[in-house]
N, C-alpha and C positions, 0 to 999 in steps of 0.2 A: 557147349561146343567141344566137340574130342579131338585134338591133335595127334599126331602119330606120337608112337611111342618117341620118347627120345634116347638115342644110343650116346652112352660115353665118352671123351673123347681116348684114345689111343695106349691102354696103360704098357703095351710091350714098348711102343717107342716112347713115351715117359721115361720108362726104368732106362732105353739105350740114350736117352738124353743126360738123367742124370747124371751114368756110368761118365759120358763122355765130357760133362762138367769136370767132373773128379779126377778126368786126363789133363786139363789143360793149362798152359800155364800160370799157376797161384795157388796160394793156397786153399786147399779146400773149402768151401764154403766162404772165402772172403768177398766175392761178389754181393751176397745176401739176399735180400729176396729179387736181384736180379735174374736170381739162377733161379729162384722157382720160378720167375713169371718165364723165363726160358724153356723150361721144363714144359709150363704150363701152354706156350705158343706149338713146342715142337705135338703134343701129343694131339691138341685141336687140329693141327696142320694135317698130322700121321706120317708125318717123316724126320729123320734127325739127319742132317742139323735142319733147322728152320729156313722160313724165306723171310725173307724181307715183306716189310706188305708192301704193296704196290698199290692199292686200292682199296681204302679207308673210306667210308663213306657217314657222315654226320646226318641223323635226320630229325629233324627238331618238330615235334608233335604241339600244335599248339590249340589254345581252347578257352573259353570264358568260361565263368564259374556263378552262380547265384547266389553262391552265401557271401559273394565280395558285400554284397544290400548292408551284411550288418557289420561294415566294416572293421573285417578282418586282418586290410592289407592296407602297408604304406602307398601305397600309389590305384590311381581311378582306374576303373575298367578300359575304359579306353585306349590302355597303354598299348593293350592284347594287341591288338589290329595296325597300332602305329609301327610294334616292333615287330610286328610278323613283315610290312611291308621294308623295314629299316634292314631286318634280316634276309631277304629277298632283293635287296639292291646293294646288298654285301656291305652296309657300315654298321654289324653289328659288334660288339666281342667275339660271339664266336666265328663270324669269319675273321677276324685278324688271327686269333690263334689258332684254325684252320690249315690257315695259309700256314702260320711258320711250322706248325706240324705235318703240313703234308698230306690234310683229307680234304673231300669234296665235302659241301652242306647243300642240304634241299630240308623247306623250310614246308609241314604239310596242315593247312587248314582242318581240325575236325571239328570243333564249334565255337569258334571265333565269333564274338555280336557282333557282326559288321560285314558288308558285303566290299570285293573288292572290285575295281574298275576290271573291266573284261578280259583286256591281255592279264592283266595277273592272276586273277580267279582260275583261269584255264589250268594254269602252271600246279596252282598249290590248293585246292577247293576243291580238286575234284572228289576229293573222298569225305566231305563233309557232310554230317549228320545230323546237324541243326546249329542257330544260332544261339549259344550261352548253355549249359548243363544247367539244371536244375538246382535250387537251391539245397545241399545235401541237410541240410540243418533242420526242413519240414517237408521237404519232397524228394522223391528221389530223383538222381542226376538226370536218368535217362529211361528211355521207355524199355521192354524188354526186346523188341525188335532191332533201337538204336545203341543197345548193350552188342547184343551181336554183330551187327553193322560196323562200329567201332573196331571190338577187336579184328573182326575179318577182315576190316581197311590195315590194320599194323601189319598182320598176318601176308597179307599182298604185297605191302608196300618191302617187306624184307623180302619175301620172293622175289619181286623188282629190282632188287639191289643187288643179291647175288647172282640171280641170273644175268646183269651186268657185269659182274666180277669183282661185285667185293669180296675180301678177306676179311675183314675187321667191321662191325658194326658198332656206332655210335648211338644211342640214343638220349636224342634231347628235347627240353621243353620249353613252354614257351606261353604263359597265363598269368594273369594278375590272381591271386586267391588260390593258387594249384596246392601253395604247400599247405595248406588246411585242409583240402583233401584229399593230399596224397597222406597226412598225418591220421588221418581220420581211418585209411585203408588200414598204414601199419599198426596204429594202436587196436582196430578189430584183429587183427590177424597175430598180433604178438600177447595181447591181452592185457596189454598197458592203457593205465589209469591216462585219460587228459592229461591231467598236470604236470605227469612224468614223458609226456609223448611232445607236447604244443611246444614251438621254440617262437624267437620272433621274426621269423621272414627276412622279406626286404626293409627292415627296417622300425615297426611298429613300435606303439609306447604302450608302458603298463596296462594300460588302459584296453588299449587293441589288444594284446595278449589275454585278458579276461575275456573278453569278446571272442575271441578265437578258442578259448579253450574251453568256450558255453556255447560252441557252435560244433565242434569233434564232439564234445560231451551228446549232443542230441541226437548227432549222426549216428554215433554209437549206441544209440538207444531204438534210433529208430530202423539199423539194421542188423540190429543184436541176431534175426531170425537165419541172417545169410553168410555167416559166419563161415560154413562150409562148403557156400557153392559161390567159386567168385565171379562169375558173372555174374549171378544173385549180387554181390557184394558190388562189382562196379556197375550197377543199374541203381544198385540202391544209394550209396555215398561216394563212387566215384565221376568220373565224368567220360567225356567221347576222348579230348586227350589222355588222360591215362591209360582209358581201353585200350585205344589203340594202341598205345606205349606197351601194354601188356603183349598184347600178341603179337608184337614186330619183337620182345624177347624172347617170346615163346618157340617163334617159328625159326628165327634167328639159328635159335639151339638143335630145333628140327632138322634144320640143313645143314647143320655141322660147321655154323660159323661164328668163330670167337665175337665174344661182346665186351665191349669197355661200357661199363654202367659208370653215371655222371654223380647226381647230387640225390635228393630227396625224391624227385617227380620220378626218375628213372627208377627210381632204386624200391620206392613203393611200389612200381607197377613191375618188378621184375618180382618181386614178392609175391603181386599175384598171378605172373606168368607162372610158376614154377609150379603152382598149384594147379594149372591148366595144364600143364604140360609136365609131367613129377620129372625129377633131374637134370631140367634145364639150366640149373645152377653151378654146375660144371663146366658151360661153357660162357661163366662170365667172369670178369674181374669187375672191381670198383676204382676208379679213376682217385679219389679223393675223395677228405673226411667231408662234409657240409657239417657244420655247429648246430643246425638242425635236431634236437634229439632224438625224434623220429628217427634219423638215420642211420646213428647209431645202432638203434634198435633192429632196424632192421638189416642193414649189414651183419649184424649177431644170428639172425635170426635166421640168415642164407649162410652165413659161415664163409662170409668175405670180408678180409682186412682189405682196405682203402688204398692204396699206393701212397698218394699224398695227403697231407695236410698243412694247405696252405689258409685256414680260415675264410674258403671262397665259398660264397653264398648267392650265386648271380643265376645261377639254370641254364640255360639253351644250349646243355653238354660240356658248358666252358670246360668245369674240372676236370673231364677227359680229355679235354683235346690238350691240355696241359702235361696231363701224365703219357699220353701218348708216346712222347719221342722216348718216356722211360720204358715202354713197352718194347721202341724200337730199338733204345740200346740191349735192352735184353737180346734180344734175335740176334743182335751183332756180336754180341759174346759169345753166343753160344755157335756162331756159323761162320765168324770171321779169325777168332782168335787159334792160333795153335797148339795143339798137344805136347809135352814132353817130349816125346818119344821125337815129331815131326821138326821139331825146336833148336835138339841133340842140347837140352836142359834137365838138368839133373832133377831128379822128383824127390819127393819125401825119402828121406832116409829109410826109414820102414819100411817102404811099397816099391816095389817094383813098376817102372811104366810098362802098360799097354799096351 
């Protein structure tokens, strides 16, 4: 699948962003990585100073998995379908922190085992691919028609969203089993062993974590051939939510609209966006650490520090929509606070103001 090129975002109004960091009142650099993620808003935007966002939008990709069979995760398959509908009648986590953040959530079926009653299907089914991915551990997730299907549903669904008008893209997930293979994605792709990649989830015992990490182990084995083509790679060990997850980052960055990446699920499949789409990675941040080790990894791997670490490990974008308002006090710093010069406050002894 070929994505358009993706362009930069804005390095002359970077540098007039930074410059105007440097005006304002405080000391230099004592905001911290306030001022980069300010930096980093004003140049996605391509104006200094920034806006506000106004339209945030959360879209939680969700999905069953096949290798849950050899019990890799604390909690039954089942769960997938209960909280996609829990999330869809707004009592989940991420609509409470939603709300006090200030984004919209839509909740989108891509291979959930379960069919929903009619009014809800309409809403969030319609881009679904089939019921449950494939076991990644002896078969692959998906077919190579329902690989493409998948990402071209992410790939729309962000066109849908900005064409709406968002500014900020969320992406979240939403599967019983997803972190084993969204782990399974980044240890192909970063070249890390199992043992150093497998964390334990929602919750697993010793026990489940050998299970899980003799089920990456096979995935890994058995897609060792597709290393290089990730679609090859989410046909073979990922699934319809990931894909999709991939190419709503992909396309995201296509149209030139910032992304707040979540925990593990996002953060894999933004790993394999970038490769669909080379330099897509400029136009994301990472919300928060997940304990995950996979995530670390691949946060390393795209060359994004995390904003937070608060030890959340829940998925459906919670972490982001967390570090969110830290995103939005960045903007406000950078759009609302005063210069020296504007202030009639004395600046560095050394420097003359602006």
């Amino acid at each position: 699948m070929d994505f358009p090129a993706v362009s930069p975002p804005d390095a002359t109004v970077a540098a007039a962003a930074r410059a105007r960091q440097d005006r304002l009142t405080k000391p230099t650099g004592s905001l911290g990585r306030l001022e980069d993620l300010s930096v980093w808003v004003a140049s996605c935007q391509g104006y200094c100073p920034p806006q506000q966002f106004e339209r945030v939008r959360i879209v939680v990709f969700a999905g069953d998995h096949g290798v849950t069979r050899a019990r890799v995760s604390a909690y039954p398959p089942q769960v997938t379908a209960q909280m996609v509908t829990n999330i869809d009648r707004g009592g989940a986590a991420i609509n409470a922190l939603a709300a006090v953040a200030g984004a919209g959530v839509r909740v989108v079926d891509m291979a959930v085992d379960a069919e929903f009653d009619a009014e809800t299907s309409g809403a969030i089914s319609a881009y679904k691919v089939r019921r449950g991915s494939g076991d990644i551990a002896h078969e692959d997730a998906l077919t190579p028609q329902q690989a493409f299907a998948a990402v071209d549903a992410g790939r729309r669904i962000a066109d849908d969203e900005v064409d709406a008008g968002a500014d900020l893209l969320i992406p979240g997930d939403m599967g019983i089993g997803n972190t084993t293979v969204a782990t399974a994605l980044v240890a192909s792709l970063t070249g890390a062993e199992p043992v150093e990649a497998v964390g334990y989830g929602t919750g697993i015992d010793d026990a489940g974590w050998a299970r899980k990490t003799a089920a990456v182990r096979d995935a890994l084995f058995r897609s060792r051939s597709q290393r290089s083509d990730p679609l090859g790679l989410l046909r073979c060990c990922g699934g319809a939510d990931l894909a999709a997850l991939a190419g709503f980052c992909a396309q995201a960055a296509v149209r030139r609209t910032p992304v707040l990446l979540d925990g593990l699920a996002s953060t894999a499949a933004a790993l394999v966006a970038d490769r669909l789409a080379p330099g897509a990675r400029a136009w994301w941040q990472v919300g928060h650490r997940s304990p995950e080790p996979a995530h670390a990894l691949a946060c390393a791997a795209l060359g994004l520090e995390p904003i937070l670490d608060l030890r959340m490990r829940l998925g459906e974008g919670s972490g982001a929509a967390v570090a969110l308002p830290m995103l939005r006090a960045a903007v406000a710093t950078l759009a609302s606070m005063s210069t020296f010069a504007e202030a009639g406050v004395s600046g560095p002894a050394d420097q003359a103001d602006q």
